[in-house]
N, C-alpha and C positions, 0 to 999 in steps of 0.2 A: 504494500500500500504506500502512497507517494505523498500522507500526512505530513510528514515533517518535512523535507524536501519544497513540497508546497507554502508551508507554512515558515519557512525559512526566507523563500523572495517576500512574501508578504510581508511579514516584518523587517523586510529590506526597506518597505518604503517607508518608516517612521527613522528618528534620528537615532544618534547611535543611544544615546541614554535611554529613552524609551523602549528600545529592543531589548535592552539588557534588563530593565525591571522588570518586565513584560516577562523574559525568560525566568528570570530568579521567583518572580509570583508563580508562577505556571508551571515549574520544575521545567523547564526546557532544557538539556544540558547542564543543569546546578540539582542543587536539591530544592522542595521548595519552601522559601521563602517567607516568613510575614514581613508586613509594612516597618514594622521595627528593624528589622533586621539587614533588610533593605537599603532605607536611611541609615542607616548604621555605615552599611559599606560606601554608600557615595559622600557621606556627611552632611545629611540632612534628615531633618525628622520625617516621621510618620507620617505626619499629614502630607508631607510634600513628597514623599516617595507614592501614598493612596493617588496624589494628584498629577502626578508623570504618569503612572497606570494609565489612570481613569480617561486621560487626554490623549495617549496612545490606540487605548480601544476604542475611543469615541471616533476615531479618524477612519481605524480600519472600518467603520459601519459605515461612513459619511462617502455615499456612493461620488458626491462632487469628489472629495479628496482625490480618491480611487481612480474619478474619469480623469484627473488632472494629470494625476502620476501615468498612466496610461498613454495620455497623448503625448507626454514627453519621452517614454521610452518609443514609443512609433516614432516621433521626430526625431531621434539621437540613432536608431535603428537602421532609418533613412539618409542620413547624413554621412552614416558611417559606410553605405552601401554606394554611394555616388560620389563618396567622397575625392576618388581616384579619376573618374570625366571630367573633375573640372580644371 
């Protein structure tokens, strides 16, 4: 099954802090995680390690995000494909 693999570009398209809390809550590759523990390692508290979460997976839901990040992989895709005609 191609779960994590898949789930791996996804969270390519949030920043690199995001992916990593996102992992560490999720056990993705870590063990997992609470919000404490979290904050702990980046050196910020619990509320603000809940609030990288929370702003990471609100993204991945947010179909604009998603169309946005899309369009720019098709244009970077394109660029790099025609790159050599011009």
């Amino acid at each position: 099954m191609r779960v994590v693999p898949d789930l791996t570009g996804i969270l390519g398209l949030l920043s690199e802090r995001e992916q990593q809390v996102i992992r560490m809550r999720l056990g993705i590759g870590h063990r997992r995680c609470t919000f404490t523990v979290i904050g702990r390692h980046f050196s910020f508290n619990r509320s603000r390690a809940w609030y990288v979460y929370w702003n990471g997976i609100n993204k991945l839901y947010d179909p604009d995000f998603i169309g946005r990040q899309r369009r720019e992989w098709d244009a970077q895709r394109i660029r790099d494909e025609f790159k050599d005609w011009a």
